[in-house]
Every structure is written in C-alpha cells, then in structure tokens.
KOLDREN-690710 format. One record per residue: x, y, z of N, C-alpha, C in turn. Coordinates in steps of 0.001 Angstrom, whole numbers, plus 500000, padded with zeros to 6 digits. Example, Ala and Ser with C-alpha at 12.3 -4.5 7.8 and 13.67 -1.06 7.14 Angstrom:
2
+--------+--------+--------+--------+--------+--------+--------+--------+--------+
!    n_X !    n_Y !    n_Z !   ca_X !   ca_Y !   ca_Z !    c_X !    c_Y !    c_Z !
+--------+--------+--------+--------+--------+--------+--------+--------+--------+
! 513190 ! 494310 ! 507800 ! 512300 ! 495500 ! 507800 ! 513200 ! 496700 ! 507800 !
! 512850 ! 497750 ! 507080 ! 513670 ! 498940 ! 507140 ! 512900 ! 500030 ! 507870 !
+--------+--------+--------+--------+--------+--------+--------+--------+--------+
REM end
This chain:
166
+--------+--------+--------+--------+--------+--------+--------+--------+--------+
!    n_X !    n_Y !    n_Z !   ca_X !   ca_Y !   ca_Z !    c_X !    c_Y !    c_Z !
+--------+--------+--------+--------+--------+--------+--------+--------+--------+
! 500849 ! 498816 ! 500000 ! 500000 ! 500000 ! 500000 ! 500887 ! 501237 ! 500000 !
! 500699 ! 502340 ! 498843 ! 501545 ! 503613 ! 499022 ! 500948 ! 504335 ! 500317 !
! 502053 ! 504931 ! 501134 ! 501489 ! 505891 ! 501936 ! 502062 ! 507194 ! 501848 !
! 501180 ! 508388 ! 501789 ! 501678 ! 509332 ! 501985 ! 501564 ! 510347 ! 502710 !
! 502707 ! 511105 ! 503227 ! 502705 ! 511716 ! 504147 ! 503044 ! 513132 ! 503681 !
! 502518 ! 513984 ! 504263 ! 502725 ! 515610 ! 504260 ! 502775 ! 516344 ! 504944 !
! 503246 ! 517434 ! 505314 ! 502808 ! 517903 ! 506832 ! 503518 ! 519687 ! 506532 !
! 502997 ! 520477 ! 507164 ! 502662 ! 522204 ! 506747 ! 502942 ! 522882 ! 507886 !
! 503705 ! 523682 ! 507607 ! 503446 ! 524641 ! 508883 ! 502318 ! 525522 ! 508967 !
! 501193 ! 526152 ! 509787 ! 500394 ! 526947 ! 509774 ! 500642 ! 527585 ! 511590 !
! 500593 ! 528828 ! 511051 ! 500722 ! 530011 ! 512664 ! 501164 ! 528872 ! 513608 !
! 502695 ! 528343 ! 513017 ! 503244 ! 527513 ! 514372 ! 502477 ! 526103 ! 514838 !
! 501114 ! 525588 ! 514167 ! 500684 ! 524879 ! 514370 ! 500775 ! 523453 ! 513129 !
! 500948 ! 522267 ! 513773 ! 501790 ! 521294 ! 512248 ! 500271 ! 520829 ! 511846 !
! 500143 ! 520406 ! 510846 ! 499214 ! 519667 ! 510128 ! 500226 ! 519039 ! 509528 !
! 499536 ! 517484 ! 509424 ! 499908 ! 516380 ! 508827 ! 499071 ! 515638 ! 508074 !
! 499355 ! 514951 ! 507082 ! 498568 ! 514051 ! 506251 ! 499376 ! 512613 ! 506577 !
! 498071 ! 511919 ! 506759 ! 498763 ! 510658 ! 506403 ! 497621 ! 509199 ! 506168 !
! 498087 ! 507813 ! 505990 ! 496993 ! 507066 ! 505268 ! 496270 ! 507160 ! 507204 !
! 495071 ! 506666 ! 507280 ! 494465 ! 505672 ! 508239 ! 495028 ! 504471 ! 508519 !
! 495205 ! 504139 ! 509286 ! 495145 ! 503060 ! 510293 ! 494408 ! 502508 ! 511307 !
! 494152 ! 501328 ! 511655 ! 493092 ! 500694 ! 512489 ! 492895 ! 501107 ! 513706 !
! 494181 ! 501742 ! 514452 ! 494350 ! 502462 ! 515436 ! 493617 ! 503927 ! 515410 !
! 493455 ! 504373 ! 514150 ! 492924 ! 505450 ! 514197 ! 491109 ! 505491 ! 514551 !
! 490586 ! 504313 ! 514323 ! 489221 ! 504511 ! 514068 ! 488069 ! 504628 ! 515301 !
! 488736 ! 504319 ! 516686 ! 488340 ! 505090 ! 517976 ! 488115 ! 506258 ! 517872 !
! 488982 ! 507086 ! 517137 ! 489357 ! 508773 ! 517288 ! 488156 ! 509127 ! 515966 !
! 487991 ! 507983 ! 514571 ! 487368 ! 508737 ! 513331 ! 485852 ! 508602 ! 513953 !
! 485727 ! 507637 ! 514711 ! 484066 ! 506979 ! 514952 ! 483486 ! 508374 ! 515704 !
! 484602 ! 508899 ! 516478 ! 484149 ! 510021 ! 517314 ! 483838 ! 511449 ! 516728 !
! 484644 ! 511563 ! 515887 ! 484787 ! 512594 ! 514874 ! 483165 ! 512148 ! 513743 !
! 482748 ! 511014 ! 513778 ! 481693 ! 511038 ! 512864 ! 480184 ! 511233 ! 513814 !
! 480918 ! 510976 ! 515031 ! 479636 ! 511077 ! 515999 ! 479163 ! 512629 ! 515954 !
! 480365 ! 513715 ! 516078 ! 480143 ! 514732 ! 516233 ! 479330 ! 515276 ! 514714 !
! 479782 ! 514863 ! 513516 ! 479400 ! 515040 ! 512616 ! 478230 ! 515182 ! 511790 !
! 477833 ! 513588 ! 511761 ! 476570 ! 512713 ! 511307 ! 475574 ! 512355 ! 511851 !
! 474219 ! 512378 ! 511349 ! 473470 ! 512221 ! 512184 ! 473237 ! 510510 ! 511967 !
! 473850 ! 509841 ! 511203 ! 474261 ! 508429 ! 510738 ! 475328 ! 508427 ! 510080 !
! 476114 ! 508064 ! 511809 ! 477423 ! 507694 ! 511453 ! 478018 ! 506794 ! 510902 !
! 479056 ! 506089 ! 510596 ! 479362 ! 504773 ! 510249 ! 480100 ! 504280 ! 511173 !
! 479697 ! 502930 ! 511434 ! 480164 ! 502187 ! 512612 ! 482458 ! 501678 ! 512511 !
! 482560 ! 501597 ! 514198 ! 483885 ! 500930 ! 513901 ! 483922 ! 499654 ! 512602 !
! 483108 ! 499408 ! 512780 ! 483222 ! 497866 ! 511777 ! 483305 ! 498060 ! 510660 !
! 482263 ! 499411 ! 510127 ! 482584 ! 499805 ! 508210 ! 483950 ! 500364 ! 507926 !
! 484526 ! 501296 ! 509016 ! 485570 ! 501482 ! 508672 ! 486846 ! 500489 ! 508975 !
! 486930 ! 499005 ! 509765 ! 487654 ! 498402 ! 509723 ! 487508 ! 497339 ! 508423 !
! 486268 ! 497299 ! 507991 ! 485657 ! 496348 ! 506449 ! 486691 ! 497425 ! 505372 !
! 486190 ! 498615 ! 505768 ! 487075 ! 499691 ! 504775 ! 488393 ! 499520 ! 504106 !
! 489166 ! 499780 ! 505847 ! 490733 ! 499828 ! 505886 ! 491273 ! 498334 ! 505176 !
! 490748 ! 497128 ! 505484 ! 490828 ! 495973 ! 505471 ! 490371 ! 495058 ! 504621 !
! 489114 ! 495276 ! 503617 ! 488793 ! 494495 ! 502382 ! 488200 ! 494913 ! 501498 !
! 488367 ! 496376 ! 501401 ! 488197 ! 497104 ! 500085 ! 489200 ! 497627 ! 499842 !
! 489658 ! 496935 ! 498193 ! 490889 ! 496932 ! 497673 ! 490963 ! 498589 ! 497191 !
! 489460 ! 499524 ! 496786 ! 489216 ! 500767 ! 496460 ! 489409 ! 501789 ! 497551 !
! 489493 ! 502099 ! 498750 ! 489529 ! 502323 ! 499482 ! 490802 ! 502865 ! 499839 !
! 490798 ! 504570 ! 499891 ! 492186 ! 505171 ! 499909 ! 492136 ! 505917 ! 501393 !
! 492108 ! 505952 ! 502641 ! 491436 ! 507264 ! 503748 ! 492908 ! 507822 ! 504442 !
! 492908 ! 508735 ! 504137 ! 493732 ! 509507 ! 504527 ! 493331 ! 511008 ! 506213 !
! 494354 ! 510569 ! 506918 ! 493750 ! 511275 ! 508547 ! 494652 ! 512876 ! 508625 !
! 493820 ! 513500 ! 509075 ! 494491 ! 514809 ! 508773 ! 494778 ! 514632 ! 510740 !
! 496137 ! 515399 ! 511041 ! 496298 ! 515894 ! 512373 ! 497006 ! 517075 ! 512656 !
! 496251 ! 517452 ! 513692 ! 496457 ! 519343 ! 513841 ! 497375 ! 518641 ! 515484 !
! 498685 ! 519023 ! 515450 ! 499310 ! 519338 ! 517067 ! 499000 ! 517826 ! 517144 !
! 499505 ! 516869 ! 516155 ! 499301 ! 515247 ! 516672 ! 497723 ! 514773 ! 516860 !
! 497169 ! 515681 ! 517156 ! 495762 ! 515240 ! 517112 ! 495261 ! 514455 ! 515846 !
! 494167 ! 513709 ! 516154 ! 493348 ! 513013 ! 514561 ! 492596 ! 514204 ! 514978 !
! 492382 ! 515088 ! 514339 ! 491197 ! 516310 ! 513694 ! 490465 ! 516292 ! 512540 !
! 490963 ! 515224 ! 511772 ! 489821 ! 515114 ! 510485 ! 489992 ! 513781 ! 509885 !
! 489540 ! 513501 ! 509123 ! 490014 ! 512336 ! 508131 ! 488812 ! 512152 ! 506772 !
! 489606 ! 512273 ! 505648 ! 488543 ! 511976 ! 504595 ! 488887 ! 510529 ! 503598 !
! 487511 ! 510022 ! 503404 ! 487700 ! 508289 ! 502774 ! 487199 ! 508783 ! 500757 !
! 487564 ! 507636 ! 500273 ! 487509 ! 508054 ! 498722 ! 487532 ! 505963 ! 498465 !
! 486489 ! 506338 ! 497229 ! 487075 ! 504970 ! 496670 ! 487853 ! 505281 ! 495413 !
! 489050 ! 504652 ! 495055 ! 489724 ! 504970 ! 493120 ! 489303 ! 503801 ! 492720 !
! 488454 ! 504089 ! 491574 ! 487860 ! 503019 ! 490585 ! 488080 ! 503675 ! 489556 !
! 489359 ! 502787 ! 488383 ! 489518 ! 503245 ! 487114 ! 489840 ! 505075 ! 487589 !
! 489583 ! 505558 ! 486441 ! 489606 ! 507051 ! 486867 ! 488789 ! 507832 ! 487392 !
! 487941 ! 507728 ! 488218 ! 487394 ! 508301 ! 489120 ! 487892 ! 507834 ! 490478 !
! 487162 ! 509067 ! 491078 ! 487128 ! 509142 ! 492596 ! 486080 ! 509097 ! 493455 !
! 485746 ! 508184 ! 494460 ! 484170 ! 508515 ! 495250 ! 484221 ! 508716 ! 496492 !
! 483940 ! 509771 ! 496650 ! 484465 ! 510650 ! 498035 ! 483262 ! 509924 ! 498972 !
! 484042 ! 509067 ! 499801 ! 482696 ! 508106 ! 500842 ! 482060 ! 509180 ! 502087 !
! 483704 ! 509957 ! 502600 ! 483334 ! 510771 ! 503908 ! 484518 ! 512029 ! 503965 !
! 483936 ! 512740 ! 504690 ! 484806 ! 514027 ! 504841 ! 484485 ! 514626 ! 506149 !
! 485344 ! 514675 ! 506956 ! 485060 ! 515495 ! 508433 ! 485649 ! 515886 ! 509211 !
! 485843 ! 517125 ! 510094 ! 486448 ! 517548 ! 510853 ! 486528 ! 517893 ! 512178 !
! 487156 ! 517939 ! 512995 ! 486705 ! 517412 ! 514622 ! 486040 ! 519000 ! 514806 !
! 485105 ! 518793 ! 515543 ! 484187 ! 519905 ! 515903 ! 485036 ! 521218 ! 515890 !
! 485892 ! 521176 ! 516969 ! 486787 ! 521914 ! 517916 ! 487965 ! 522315 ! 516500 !
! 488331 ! 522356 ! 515693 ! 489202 ! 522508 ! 514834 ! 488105 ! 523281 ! 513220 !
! 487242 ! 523093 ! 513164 ! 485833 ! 523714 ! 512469 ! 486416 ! 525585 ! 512255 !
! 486201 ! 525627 ! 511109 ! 486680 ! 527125 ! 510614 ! 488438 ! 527849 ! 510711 !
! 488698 ! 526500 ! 510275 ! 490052 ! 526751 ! 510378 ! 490750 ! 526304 ! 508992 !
! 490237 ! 526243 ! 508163 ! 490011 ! 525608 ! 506365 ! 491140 ! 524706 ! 506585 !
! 490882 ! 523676 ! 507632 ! 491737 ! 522256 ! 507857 ! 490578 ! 521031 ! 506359 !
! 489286 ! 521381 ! 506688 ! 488513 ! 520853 ! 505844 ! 488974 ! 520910 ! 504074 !
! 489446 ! 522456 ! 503843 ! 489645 ! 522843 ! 502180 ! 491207 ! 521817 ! 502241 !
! 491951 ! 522368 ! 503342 ! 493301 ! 521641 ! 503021 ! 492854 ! 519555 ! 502955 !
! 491981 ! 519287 ! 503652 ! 491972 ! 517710 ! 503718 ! 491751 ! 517771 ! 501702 !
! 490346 ! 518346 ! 501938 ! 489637 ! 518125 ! 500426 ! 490948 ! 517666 ! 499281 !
! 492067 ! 519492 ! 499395 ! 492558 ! 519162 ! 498232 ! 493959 ! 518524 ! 498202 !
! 494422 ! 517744 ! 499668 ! 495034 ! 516779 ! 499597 ! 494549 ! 515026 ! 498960 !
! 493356 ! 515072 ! 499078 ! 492659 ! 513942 ! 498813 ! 492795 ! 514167 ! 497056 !
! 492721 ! 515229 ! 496773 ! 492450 ! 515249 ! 495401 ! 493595 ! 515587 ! 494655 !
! 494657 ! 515447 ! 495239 ! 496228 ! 515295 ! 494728 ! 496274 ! 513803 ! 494830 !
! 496217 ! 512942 ! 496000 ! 496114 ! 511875 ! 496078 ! 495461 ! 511059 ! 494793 !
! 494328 ! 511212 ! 494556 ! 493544 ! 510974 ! 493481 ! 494545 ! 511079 ! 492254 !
! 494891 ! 512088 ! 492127 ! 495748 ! 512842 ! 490842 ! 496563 ! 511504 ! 490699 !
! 497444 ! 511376 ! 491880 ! 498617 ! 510816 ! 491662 ! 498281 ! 509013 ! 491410 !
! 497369 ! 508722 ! 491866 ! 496911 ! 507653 ! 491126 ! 495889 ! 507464 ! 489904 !
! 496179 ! 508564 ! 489085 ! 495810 ! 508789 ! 487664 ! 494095 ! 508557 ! 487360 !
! 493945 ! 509301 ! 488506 ! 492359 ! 510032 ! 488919 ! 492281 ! 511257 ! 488095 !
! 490665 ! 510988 ! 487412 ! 490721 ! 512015 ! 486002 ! 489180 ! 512944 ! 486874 !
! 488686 ! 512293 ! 487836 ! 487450 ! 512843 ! 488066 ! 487207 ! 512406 ! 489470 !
! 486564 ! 513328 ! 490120 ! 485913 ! 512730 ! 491416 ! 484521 ! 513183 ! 491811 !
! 483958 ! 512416 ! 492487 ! 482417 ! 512809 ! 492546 ! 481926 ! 512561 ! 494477 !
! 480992 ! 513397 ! 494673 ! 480435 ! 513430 ! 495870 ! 479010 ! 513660 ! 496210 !
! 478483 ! 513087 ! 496999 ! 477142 ! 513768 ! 497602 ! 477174 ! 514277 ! 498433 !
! 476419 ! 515195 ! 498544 ! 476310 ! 516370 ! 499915 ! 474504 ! 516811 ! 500170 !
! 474139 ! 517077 ! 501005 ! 472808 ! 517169 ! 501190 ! 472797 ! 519056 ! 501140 !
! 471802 ! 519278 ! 500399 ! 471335 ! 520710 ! 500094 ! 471685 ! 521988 ! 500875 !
! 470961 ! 521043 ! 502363 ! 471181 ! 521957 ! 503626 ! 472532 ! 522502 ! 504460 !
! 473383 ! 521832 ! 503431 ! 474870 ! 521646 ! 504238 ! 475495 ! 522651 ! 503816 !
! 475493 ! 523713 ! 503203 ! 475551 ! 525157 ! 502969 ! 477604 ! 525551 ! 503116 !
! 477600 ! 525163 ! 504055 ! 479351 ! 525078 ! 504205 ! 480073 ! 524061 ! 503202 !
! 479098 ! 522668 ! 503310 ! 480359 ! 521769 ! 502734 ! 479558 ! 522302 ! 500963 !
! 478673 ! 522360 ! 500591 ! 478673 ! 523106 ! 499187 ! 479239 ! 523599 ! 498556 !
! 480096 ! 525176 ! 499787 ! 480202 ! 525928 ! 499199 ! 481995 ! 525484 ! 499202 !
! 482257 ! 525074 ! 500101 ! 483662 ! 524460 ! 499926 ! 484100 ! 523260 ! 498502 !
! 483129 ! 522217 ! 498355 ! 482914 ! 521917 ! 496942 ! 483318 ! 522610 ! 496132 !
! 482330 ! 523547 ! 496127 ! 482388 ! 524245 ! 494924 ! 483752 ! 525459 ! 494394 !
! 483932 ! 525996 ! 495698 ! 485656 ! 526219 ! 496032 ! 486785 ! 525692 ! 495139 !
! 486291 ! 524313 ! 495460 ! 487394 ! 523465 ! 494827 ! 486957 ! 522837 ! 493592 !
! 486164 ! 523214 ! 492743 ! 486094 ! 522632 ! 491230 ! 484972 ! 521580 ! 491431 !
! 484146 ! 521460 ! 492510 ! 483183 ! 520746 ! 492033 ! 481679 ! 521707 ! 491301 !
! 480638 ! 520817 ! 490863 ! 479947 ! 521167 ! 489957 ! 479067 ! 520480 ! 489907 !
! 477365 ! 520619 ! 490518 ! 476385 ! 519848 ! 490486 ! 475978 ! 519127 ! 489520 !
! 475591 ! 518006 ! 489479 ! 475421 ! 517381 ! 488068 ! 473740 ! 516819 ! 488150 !
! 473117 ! 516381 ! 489286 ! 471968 ! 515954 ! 489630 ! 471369 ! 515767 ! 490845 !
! 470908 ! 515383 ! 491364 ! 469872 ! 514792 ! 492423 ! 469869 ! 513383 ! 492772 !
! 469692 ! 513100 ! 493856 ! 469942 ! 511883 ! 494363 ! 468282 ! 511814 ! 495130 !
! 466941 ! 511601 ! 495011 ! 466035 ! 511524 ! 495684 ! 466255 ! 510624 ! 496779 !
! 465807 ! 511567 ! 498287 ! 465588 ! 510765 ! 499119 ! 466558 ! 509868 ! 500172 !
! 467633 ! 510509 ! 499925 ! 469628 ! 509547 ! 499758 ! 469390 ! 509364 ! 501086 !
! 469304 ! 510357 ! 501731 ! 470211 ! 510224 ! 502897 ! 468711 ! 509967 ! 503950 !
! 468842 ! 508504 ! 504683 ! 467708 ! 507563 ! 505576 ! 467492 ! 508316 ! 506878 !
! 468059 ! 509393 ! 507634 ! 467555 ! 509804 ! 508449 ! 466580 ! 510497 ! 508392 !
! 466237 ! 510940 ! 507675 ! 465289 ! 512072 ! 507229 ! 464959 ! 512584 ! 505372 !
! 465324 ! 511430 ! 504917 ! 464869 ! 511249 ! 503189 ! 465447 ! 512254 ! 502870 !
! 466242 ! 513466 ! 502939 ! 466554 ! 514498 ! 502639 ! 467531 ! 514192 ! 501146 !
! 466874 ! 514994 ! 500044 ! 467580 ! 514427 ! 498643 ! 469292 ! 514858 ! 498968 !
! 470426 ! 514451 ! 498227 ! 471594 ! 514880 ! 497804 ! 472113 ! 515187 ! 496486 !
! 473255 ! 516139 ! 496664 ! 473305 ! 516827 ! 495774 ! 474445 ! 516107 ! 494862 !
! 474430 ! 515670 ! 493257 ! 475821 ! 514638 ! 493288 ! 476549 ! 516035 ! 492745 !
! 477370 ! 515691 ! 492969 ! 478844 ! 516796 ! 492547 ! 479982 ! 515611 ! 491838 !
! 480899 ! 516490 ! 491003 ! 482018 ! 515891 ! 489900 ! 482482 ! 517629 ! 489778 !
! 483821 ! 517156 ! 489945 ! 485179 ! 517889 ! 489808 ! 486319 ! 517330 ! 489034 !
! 486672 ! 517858 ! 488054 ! 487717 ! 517001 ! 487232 ! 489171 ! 517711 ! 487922 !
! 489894 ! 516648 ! 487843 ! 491241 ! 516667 ! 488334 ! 492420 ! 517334 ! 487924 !
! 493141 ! 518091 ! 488109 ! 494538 ! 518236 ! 487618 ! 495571 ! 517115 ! 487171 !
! 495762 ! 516895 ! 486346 ! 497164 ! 516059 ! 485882 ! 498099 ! 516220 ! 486983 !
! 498411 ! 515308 ! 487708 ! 500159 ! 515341 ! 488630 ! 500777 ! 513780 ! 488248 !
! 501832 ! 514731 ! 487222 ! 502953 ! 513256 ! 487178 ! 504007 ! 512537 ! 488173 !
! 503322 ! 511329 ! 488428 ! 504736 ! 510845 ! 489676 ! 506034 ! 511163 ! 489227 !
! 506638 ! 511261 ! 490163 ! 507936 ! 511851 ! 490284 ! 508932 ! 510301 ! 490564 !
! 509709 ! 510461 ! 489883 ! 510538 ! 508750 ! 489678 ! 511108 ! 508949 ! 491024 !
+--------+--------+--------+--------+--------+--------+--------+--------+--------+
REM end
C-alpha cells in the first residue's frame, strides 16, 4: 500500500497528512459522531481499511491530534468521496479545504481524472467548499440520505494532471 505523508506549517501549528490506520478509528468513529446524524460504525471502517481493495482514507492531524480524516474509493479514473470530516473543535480553520485538496492530489497521483460526491442541500458550508474546489452539480439523488429522506446533491470535479515523480 503507498502511503503518503505531508505535513505544513500553519501560525506555528503542524498539520499532517497521512493514510488511516486501524488504530485510528476510535478517534474517526468520534469525529463522525460529532458530525453525522448516521454515522458509520467501527466495523465499516475496519471492512474499509481491510477488504476494500478501492479504498484510499487519509487522517488529517492538527498538534498530533486526529482532527479530520477523509475516505475516497479509486475506481479506474474516478474518485468517490465516501466521507469528509472535521473534529468539531478545529471547524473554521480551512483544515477541511486543506483535507479536500490533499485527497484530490492523492487521486491525481493515482491517475484520477474525476471525482464525485454527495452532499445534502442543507449543508451550505460543505457546498460551498465543493464548489471552492472545482466541484459542479450534476443531479439529484432523491431521498439519499435515511435519516430524514433528505435528497443529495451529486457533485464531479475534474482533476489536475500530477505526474509521479521517479
């Protein structure tokens, strides 16, 4: 499995990229609690990490902390953005824009031509951050999301070319 790692200085504070690990998913389950109003259980994300060969999730950490982590499947040349989230307490700090467009270098670099997402209408922040970053509504999803039938919105963003580096 490639892993990659990155890490930034911001006002003295480190952010890091790096893949998920099984160890991590105490810290993501919590981060989805705060999130979702249907979260996904320890078990989807250990089925995740563990027997989906599509399955790329990369954990963002602010000061060592897990503060975010976003999941993607690569099929052929696309991308399917499963989850995206950020620990409550770290919220308005565009740790979210930086996860997004690390995920979508990631993508790049495994010769990802497109990526696509759902987002529900009402979600007004993660929209507009989407859309920030090159995504672009394409349709409707009736009814998607089971807590409350609330339709989603599908989004597709085409990718930048990044050639691996030998």
């Amino acid at each position: 499995m490639n892993e990659f790692h990155h890490s930034a200085e911001a006002d003295h504070d480190t952010v890091r990229f790096r893949a998920m690990t099984e160890a991590d998913i105490p810290s993501i389950c919590e981060i989805e609690q705060e999130s979702f109003t249907t979260p996904w259980t320890a078990g989807a994300f250990h089925n995740e990490l563990t027997n989906n060969q599509f399955a790329k999730y990369t954990v963002l950490e602010f000061d060592g902390e897990v503060a975010g982590y976003g999941g993607m499947w690569l099929i052929m040349e696309e991308a399917h953005v499963t989850n995206i989230a950020i620990r409550q307490k770290y919220r308005g700090q565009k740790l979210g824009e930086r996860l997004l467009t690390e995920m979508q270098q990631t993508a790049s670099l495994f010769g990802v031509q497109r990526m696509t997402l759902e987002v529900r209408p009402s979600n007004e922040i993660a929209r507009r951050l989407y859309e920030k970053k090159g995504f672009r509504s394409v349709g409707v999803r009736r009814g998607y999301y089971t807590d409350n039938q609330e339709d989603a919105i599908i989004m597709w963003a085409d990718l930048p070319k990044i050639s691996r580096k030998a």
